[in-house]
Wavefront OBJ file of the C-alpha trace (Angstrom):
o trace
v 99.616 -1.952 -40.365
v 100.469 -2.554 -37.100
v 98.067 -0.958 -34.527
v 99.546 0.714 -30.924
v 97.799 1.044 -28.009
v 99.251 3.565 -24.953
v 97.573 4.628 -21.242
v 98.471 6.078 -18.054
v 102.031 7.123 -19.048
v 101.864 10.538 -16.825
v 101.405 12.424 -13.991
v 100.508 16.155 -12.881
v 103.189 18.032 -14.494
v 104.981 15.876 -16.365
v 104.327 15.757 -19.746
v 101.123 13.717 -21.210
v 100.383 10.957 -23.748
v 99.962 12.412 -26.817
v 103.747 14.103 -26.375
v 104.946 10.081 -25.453
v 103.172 9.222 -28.679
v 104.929 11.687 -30.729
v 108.430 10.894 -29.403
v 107.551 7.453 -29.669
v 106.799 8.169 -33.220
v 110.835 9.887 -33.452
v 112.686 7.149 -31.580
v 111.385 4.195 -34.199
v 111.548 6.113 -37.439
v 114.432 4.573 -38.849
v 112.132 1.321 -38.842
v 109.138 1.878 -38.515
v 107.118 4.974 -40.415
v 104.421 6.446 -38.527
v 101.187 6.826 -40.226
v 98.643 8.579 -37.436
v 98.867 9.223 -33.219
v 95.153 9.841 -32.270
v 94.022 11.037 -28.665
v 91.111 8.731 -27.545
v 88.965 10.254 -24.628
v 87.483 7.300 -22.193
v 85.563 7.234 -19.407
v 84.937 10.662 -17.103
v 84.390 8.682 -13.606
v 85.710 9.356 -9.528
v 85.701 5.721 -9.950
v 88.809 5.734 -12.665
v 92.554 6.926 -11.996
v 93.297 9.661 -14.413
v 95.767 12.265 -14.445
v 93.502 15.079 -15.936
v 91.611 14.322 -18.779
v 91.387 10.322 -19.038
v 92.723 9.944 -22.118
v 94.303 7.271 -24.163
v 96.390 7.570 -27.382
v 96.685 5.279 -30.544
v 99.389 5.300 -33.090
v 99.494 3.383 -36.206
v 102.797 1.697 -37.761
v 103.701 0.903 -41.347
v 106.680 -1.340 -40.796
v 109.274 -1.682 -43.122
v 110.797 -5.236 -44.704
v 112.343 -6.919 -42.461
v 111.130 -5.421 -39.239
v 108.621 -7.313 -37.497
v 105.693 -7.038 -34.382
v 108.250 -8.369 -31.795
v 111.369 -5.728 -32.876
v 108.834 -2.752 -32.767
v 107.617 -4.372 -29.121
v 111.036 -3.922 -27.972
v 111.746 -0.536 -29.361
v 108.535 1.060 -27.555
v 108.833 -0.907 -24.471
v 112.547 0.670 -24.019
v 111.579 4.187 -24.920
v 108.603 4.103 -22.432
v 110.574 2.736 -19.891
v 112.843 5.387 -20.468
v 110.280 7.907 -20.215
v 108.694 6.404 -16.892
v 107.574 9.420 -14.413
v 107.192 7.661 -11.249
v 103.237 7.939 -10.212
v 102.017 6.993 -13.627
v 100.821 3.335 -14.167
v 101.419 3.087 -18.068
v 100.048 0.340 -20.127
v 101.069 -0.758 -23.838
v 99.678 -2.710 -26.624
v 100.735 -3.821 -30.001
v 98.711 -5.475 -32.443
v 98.460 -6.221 -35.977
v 94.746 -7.350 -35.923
v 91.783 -5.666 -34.159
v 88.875 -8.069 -33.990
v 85.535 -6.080 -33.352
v 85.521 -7.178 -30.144
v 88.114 -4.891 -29.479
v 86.850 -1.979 -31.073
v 83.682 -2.521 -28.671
v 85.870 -2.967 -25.603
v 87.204 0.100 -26.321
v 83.565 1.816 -26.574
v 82.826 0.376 -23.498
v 85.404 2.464 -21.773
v 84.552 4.922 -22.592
v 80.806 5.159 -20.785
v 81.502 2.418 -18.442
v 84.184 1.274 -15.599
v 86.194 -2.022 -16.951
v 89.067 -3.842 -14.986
v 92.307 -4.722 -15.911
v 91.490 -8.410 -15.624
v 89.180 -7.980 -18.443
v 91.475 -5.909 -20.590
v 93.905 -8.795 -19.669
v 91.433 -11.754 -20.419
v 90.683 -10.082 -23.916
v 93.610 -9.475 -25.129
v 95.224 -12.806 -24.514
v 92.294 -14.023 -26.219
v 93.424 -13.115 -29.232
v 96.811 -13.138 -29.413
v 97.330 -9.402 -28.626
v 100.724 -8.378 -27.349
v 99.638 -6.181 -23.779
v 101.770 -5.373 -21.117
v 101.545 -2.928 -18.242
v 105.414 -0.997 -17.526
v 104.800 0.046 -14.099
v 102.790 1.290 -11.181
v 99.263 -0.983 -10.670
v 99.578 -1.461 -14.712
v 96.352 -0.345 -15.132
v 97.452 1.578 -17.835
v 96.650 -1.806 -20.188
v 92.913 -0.692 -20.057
v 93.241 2.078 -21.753
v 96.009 0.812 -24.290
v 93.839 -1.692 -25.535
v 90.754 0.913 -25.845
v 92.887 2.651 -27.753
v 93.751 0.232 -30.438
v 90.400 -0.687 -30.712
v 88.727 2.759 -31.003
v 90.922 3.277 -33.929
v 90.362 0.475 -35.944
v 87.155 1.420 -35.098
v 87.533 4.512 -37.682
v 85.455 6.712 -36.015
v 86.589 8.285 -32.548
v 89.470 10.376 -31.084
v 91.516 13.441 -31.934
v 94.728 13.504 -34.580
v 97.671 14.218 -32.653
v 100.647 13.634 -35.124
v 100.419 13.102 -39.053
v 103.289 10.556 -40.610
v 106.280 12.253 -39.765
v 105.121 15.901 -39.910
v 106.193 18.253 -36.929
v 103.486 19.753 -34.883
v 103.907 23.129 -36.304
v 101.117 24.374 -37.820
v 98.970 27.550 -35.858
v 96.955 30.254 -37.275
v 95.349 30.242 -40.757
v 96.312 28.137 -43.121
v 95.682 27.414 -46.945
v 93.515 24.648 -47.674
v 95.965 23.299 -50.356
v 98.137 22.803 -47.497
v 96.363 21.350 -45.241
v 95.389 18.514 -47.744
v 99.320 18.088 -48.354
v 100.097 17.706 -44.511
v 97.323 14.612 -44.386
v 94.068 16.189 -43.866
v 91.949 13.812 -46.004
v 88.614 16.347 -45.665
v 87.770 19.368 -44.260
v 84.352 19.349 -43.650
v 81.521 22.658 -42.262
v 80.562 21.295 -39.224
v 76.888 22.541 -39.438
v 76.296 21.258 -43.333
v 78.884 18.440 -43.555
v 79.850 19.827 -46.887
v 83.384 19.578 -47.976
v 85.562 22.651 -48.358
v 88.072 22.592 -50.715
v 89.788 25.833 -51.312
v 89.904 29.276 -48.955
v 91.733 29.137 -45.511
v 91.351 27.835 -42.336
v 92.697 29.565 -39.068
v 93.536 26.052 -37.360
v 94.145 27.874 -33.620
v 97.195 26.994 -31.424
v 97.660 23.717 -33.152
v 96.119 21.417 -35.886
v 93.950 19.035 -34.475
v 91.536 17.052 -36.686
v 89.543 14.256 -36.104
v 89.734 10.857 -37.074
v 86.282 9.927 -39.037
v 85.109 7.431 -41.683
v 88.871 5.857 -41.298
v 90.149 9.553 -42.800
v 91.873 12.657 -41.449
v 89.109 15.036 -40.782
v 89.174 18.646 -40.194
v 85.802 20.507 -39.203
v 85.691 23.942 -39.536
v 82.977 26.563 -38.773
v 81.675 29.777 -40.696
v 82.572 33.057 -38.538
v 82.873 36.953 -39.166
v 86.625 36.446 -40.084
v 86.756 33.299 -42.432
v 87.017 29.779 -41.730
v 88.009 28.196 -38.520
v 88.508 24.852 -37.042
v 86.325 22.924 -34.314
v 87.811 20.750 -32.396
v 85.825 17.564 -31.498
v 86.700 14.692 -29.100
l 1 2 3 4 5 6 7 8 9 10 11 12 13 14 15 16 17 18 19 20 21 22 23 24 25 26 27 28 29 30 31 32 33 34 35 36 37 38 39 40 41 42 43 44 45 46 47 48 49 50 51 52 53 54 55 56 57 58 59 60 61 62 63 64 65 66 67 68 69 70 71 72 73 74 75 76 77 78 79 80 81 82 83 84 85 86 87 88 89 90 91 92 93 94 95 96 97 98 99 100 101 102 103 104 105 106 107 108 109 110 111 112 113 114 115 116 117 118 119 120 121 122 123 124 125 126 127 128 129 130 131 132 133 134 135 136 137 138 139 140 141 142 143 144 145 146 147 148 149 150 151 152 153 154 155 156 157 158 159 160 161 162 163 164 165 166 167 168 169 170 171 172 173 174 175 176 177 178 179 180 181 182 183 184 185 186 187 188 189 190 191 192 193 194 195 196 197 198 199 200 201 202 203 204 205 206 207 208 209 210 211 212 213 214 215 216 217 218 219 220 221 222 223 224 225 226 227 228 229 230 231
């Protein structure tokens, strides 16, 4: 797998990160087959540059033979670039190993302020492609959270599924869900698995990423099943 990291790609009204990640996900797919985009939520702080929400997003690459770290590199780095809204300070990684330090970098930002040196200083010790496409580049903080809160397996918010449009509202059959990549769908109250009836997912499905799986978690109410979202 090969392991994306993206930050700090927008500004007020323009569109956000987790849309970048999904078109990101379009403009490599004759190469490169997506397998999640997950929405990572970091640190809430007056100290830290955000557009709205502070979030970074993750997307995860199965590349096909003959396509390699470095061609993928150059495919993103274009389409971003492309994408730039001026304002934003966007940051990218690309990995295809997350040490643990990493994945506890990435925790870190998310309940502390970190600097770009140290995002920086990390990164290049390991060998991990990060590069900052404009503005003060701090966007390379969150980009390498990102990575490492996925490989992480337990954090952040499913934004895209393979190549699956992002079309799914209202109540859906659990059959259906399982055969658009939710892994589990889980009663948030009990934690026990539900595996037939339907779900009303709201405006969009959203599921969380937990236990390295796809997981949807759902609540009892008066009218049937319906989805929680968590961060």
């Amino acid at each position: 797998m090969i392991y994306v990291g993206i930050d700090d790609t927008d500004v007020i009204g323009s569109p956000g990160t987790n849309r970048l990640a999904r078109s990101l996900i379009g403009s490599v797919s004759e190469q490169f087959s997506a397998i999640l985009a997950v929405r990572h939520q970091l640190l809430f702080d007056p100290r830290v540059p955000y557009t709205s929400k502070n979030s970074a997003a993750s997307i995860v690459f199965e590349p096909r033979e003959g396509d390699s770290l470095q061609d993928l590199a150059a495919l993103l780095r274009r389409a971003m670039m492309e994408w730039f809204v001026e304002g934003s300070d966007p940051g990218l990684c690309i990995t295809e190993s997350v040490p643990p330090e990493v994945t506890g970098f990435g925790r870190r930002c998310q309940c502390e302020v970190v600097s770009q040196a140290s995002a920086r200083k990390l990164a290049a010790a390991h060998g991990i492609y990060l590069e900052g496409l404009g503005g003060t580049n701090d966007g390379v903080i969150g980009a390498l959270a990102a990575v490492g809160l996925f490989a992480g397996g337990n954090d952040g918010r499913v934004v895209a599924i393979d190549n699956h449009p992002d079309d799914l509202e209202g109540e859906q059959a659990a059959s259906f869900l399982h055969s658009r990549g939710v892994a589990e769908i889980r009663v948030v109250d009990s934690d026990e698995i539900l595996r037939a009836g339907k779900v009303d997912v709201g405006k969009r499905l959203r599921p969380n990423y937990r236990d390295g799986k796809v997981v949807l978690y759902v609540e009892s109410t008066r009218n049937g099943w319906q989805a929680v979202r968590r961060q």
